[in-house]
N, C-alpha and C positions, 0 to 999 in steps of 0.2 A: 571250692568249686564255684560256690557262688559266685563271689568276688572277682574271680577271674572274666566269669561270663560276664559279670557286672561293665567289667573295666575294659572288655573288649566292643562291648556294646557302647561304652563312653566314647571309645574310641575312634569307632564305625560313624556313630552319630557326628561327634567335632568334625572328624573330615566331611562328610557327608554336608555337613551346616556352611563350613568353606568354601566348600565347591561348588554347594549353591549359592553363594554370596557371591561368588568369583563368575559364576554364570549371570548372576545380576546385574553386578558392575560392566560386564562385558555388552549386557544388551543395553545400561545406559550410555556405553561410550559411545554403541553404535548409531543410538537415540542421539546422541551430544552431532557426532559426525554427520548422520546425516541434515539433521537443521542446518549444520553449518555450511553444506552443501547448497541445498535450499536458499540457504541468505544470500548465499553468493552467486547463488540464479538471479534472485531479485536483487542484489548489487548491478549487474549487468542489466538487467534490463533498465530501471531507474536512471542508471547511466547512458542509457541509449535513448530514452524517453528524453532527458534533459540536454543531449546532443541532438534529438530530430528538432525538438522544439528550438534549441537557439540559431541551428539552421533557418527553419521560418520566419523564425522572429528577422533573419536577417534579407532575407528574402524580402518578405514583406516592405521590410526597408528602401528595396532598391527598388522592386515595384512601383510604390508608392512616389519616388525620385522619379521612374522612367515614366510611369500612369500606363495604367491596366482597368479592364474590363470587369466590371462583377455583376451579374443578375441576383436577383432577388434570393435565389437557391444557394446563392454560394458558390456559382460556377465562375471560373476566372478565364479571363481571356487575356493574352499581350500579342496577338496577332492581328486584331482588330485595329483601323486607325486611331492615332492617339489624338485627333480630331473629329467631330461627327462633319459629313460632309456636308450635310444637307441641317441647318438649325433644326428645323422643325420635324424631321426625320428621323426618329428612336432608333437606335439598334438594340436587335434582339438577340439573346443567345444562340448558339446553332445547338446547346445540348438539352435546353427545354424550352426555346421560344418564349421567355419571360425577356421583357424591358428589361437591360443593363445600361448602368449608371458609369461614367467613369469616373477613375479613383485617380488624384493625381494632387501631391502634395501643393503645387504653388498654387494647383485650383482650390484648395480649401476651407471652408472658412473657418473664423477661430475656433468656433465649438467641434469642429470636425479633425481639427487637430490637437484638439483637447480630446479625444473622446480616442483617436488615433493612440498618442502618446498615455493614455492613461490605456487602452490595453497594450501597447507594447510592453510596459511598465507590470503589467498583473501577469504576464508572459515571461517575463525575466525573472519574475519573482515565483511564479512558479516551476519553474526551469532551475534556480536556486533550491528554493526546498525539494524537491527532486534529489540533487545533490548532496544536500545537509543529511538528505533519510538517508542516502545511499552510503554516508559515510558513519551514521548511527549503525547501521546495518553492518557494515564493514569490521565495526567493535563486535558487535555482538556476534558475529562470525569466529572471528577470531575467539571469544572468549567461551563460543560453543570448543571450539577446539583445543580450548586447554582442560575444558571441562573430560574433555573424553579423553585425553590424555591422562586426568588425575583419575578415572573411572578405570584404563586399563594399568594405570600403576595399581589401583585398590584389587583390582582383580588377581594379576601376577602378584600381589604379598598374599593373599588368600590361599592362592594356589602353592606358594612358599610354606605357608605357616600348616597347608594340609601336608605336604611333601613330610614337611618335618616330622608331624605326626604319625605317619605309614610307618617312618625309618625309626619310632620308637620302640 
């Protein structure tokens, strides 16, 4: 009598051990799934950070060809004359009333197109790593999803090798 309770009791526990393994494995797949999820948010967004940026970056370009407007703030203008009319007559912004400069490639001088070109250049290059992470990311996406992939194969043999055990 003993033996018998012994070995049903073995038997309660082994599946009992499975099927919590199997509910393990299930809550890492779902762990594995959603980072992967997750990555693939910040894949898109990286991706769209390194599209606005080469946008400007290109912008900036033709700005800089046609000549535009900048106040001290950072406000830009290309509505403004691309002449001042008056030499000794500043134009000021209309969105803070700060002196604007204009900005126009053949008006430049060397260091100003050195200084131009070396941030378009830290712009590209950041616009590149952008992309590099996004495609680091991209792996690591992917490799979340094999992970939970081999988490729900680990679970369904759990739940196999309990099965078997009940039908003992």
């Amino acid at each position: 009598m003993f033996r018998f309770i012994a070995r049903q009791w073995a038997r309660i526990a082994y599946v009992f051990r499975q099927e919590t393994e199997a509910a393990t494995n299930e809550i890492n797949a779902g762990l594995a799934n959603r980072t992967a999820v997750e990555r693939r948010g910040l894949i898109e967004t990286l991706n769209k950070e390194a599209d606005e940026m080469d946008a400007r970056i290109k912008e900036v370009c033709e700005l800089e060809e046609r000549g535009y407007w900048l106040c001290e703030n950072g406000h830009e203008d290309t509505a403004l004359p691309s002449v001042p009319q008056d030499p000794g007559h500043e134009i000021h912004c209309p969105a803070c009333a700060e002196p604007m400069k204009l900005i126009k490639r053949d008006l430049m001088t060397g260091q100003e197109k050195y200084e131009s070109d070396k941030e378009r250049k830290d712009a590209e290059d950041m616009a590149k790593s952008k992309r590099e992470q996004a495609k680091a990311e991209e792996e690591n996406a992917a490799n979340g999803e094999k992970t939970a992939k081999y988490f729900h194969g680990l679970a369904e043999n759990n739940r196999t090798i309990a099965e078997r055990i009940r039908q003992l």
